[in-house]
N, C-alpha and C positions, 0 to 999 in steps of 0.2 A: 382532830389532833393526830399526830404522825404517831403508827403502831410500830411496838423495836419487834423485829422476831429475833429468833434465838439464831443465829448461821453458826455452822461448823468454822473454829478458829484456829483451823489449822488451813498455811498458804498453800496456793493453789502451785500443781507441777510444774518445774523448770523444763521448757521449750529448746532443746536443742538443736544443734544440726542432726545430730544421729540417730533423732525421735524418728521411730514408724509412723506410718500412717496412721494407726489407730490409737496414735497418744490423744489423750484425754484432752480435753478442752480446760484451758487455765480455769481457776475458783476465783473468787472476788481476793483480794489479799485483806481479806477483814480482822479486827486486832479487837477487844472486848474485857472492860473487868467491869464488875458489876458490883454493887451493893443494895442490901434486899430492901432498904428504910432510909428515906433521906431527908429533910426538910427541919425546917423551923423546930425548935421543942414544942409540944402542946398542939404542935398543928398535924395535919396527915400527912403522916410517913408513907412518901414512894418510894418504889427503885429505880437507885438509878443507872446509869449505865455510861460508860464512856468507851466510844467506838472509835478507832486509831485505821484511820486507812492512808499510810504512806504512798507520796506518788499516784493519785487513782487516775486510772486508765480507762479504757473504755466500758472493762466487766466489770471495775469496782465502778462509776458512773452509772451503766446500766443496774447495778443491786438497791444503788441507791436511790431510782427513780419507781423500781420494783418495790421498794417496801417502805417508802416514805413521799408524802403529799408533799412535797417544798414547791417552791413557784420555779416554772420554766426558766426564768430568769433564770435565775441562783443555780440551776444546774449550766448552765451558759458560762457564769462568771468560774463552775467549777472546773470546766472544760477548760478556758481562755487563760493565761498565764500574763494578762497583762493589765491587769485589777488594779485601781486604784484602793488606799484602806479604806473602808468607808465602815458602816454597820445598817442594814437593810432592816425594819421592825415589819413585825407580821403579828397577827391575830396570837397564833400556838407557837412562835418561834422566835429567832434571832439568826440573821445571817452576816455573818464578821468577817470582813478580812485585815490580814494586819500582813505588813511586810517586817524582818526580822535579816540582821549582815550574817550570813556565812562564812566564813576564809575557808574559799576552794584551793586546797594545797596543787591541785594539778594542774592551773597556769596564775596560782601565786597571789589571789588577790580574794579581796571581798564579791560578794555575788549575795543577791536577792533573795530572799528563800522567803514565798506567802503562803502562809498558815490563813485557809478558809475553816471557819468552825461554825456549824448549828448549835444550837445553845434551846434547849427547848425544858418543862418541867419536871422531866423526867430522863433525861439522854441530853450526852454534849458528845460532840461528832466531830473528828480536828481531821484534815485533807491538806496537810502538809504538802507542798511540789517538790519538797525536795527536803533529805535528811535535815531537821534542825535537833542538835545534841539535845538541850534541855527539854526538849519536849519525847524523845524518845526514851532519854534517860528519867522522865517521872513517872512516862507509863510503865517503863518493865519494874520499875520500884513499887508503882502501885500493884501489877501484877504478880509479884513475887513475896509482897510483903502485907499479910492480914491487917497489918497494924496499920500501915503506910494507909491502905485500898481505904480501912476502916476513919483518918484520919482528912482523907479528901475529899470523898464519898458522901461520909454521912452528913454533912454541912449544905448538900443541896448542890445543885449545878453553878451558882451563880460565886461559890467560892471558891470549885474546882476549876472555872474560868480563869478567876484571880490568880491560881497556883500558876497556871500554864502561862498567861503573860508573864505575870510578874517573874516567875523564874527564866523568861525566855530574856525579857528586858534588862535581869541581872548577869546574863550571859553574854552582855555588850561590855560591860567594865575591863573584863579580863583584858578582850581584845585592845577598847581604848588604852588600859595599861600600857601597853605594845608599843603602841603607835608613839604613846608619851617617852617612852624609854628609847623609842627610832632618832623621834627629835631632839631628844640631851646628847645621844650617840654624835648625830649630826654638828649639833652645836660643838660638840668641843673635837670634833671630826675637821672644823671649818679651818681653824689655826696651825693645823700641822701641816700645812700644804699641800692637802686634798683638795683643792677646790675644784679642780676640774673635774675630777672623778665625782666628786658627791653633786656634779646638776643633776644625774642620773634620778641619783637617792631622794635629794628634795625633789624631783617631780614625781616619782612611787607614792613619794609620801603624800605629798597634797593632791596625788590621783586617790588613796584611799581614805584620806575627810573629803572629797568630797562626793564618792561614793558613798561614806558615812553619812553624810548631813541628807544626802538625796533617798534613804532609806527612812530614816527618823524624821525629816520637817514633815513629808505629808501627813501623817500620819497624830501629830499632835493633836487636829482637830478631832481625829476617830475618837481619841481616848477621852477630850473631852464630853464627844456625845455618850461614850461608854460609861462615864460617872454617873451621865442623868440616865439612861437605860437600864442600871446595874441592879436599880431596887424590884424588877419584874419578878427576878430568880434570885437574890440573895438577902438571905435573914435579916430582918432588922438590926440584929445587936452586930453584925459584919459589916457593917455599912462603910466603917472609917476605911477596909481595905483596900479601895482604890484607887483612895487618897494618894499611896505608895507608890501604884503604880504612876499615876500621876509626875509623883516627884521624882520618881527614879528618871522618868522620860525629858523632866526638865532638867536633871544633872547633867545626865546626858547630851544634851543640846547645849550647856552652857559648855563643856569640857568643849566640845569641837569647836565652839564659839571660838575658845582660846586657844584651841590646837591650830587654828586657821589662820589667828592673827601670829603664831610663833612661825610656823612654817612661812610664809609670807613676808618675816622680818628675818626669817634664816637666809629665802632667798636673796633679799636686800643685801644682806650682810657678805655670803657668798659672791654673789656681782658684784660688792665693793671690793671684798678682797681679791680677785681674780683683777679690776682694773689697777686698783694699786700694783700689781703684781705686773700688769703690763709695762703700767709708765713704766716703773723701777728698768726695765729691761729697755724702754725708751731711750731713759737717761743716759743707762750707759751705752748704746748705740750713739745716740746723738753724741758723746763725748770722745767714743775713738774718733764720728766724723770731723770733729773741731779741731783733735788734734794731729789727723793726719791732713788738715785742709792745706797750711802753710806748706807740707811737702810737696800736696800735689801744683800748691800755686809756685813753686819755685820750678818743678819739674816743667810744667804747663811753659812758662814763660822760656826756660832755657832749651823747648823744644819747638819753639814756633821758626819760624821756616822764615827768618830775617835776618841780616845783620846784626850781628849782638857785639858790644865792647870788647875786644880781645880775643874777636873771630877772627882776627886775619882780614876781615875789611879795610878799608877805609874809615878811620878813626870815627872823622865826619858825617858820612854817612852813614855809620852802623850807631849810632849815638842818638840822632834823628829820628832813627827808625826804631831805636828801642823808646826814646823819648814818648812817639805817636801811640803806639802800642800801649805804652804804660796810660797815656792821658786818656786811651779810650777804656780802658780798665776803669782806671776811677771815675769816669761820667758814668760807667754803666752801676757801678757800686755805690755814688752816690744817690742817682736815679733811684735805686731800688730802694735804698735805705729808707729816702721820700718816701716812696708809694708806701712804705710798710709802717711810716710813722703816720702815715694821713688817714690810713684805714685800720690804724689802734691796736697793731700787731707788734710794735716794740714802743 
């Protein structure tokens, strides 16, 4: 079974440009609270320990190959950033990943952030790639707070587990909120005459469900193997709590369900109104050309280069020649008419 040693939890020195030569070599960035007695009542009491290494890098990877047996694997998938969720069983351990939405405010969208965690009877170990709030903000709680440390701690590994998803998985709502309030905005956004402007907006919006949905669906299968794995490390009488998690994960998927089918019926609705919005502008194009047609057809006629009545011709012959003119008018106007009734156009 993998031995915890005690490391100095203080981060290792910032690397600058104006560091000398003999700056010191960075420390593992290792994080630790501890409690002295954990487990079942009535059963043996361990301690236990929850070790927080944000981001690990090459030193925190190498610490952790130094003071802990895990399978070469699982130091592989700690290194790789391109993990499916899955959950790996082992003899003395659990190896978890779970993927978890970020909103990276510095280019405006959702982003991936996977939480790898060892899970063993004594130590649970979270390897964060990148800051996830609820999970930083339960350890500095636990770390600042006797009470807090005393109330996660002493319940065993396998309900300090529970804390860390489940609070991570309730840190989606907020966000969903958002997304629900984008699309009401939208929807009564559609009618004042934005439409053009908001294809922008509807495609933001159905680019982050479905960044959404591509975080949460793989992952539903993790959680159900983590129901049936959850009794190795967590007390009998805690058993219902991961039921929660459970159902939080399926709220979750149902909302985007229905966030997918509104945005989808916003853009419907959008391209309806944007075509209406066309003809209308059709209509009235088509209707100055109707009624500047007769002008141009009187101009058209009193500018063709023949004898016309009252030119100064010959009565006879400019009467003829308007006569021919005009007959070949109407054959070409009747012809048309045909063709447009025989091919179901008027």
């Amino acid at each position: 079974m993998p031995s915890i040693p005690r490391p100095r939890l203080r981060r290792g020195p910032r690397i600058g440009p104006d560091a000398g030569p003999t700056t010191a070599a960075p420390e593992p960035n290792v994080e630790i609270v501890e409690w002295p007695g954990a487990g079942e009542p009535g059963a043996e009491q361990r301690p236990l320990r929850w070790i927080n290494i944000e981001r690990p890098g090459p030193v925190d990877r190498a610490w952790l190959q130094e003071h802990f047996e895990f399978h070469p694997l699982d130091y592989e998938d700690v290194a790789s950033r391109n993990q499916r969720p899955k959950i790996d069983e082992y003899p003395d351990y659990l190896f978890i990943v779970l993927h978890f939405p970020v909103y990276d405010k510095a280019v405006g969208r959702l982003n991936t952030a996977e939480l790898d965690m060892f899970v063993g009877p004594d130590f649970l170990i979270t390897l964060p790639n990148r800051p996830i709030p609820p999970v930083e903000y339960l350890f500095e709680r636990c770390r600042a707070s006797d009470e807090m440390r005393a109330q996660l701690l002493s319940n065993g590994p396998g309900y300090l587990l529970y804390k860390i998803v489940d609070d991570s998985f309730d840190y989606c709502f907020p966000m969903l909120r958002k997304m629900g309030n984008k699309l009401e905005q939208i929807e009564e956004d559609i009618f004042l005459g934005r439409s053009e402007e908001l294809v922008r907006d509807i495609s933001n919006a159905k680019q982050e469900i479905i960044n959404f949905r591509k975080i949460i669906r793989p992952q539903r299968t993790t959680l159900r193997d983590l129901e049936r794995t959850k009794q190795r490390y967590m007390a009998s009488s805690l058993d219902v709590y991961f039921d929660d998690i459970q159902d939080a994960s399926e709220r979750i998927w149902d909302m985007l369900e229905n966030y997918k089918e509104v945005v989808e019926a916003l853009e419907e609705t959008n391209e309806s109104v944007i075509s209406h919005r066309v003809n209308d502008i059709l209509r009235v194009l088509t209707s100055i050309s109707v009624i500047v047609l007769p002008l141009t057809l009187i101009a058209s006629i009193f500018g063709m280069n023949v004898g016309l009545p009252g030119g100064g011709d010959p009565a006879g012959s400019s009467l003829a020649a308007f006569a021919a003119v005009v007959g070949v008018m109407l054959c070409v106007l009747l012809g048309m008419v045909a063709y447009f009734r025989r091919r179901g156009w008027l």
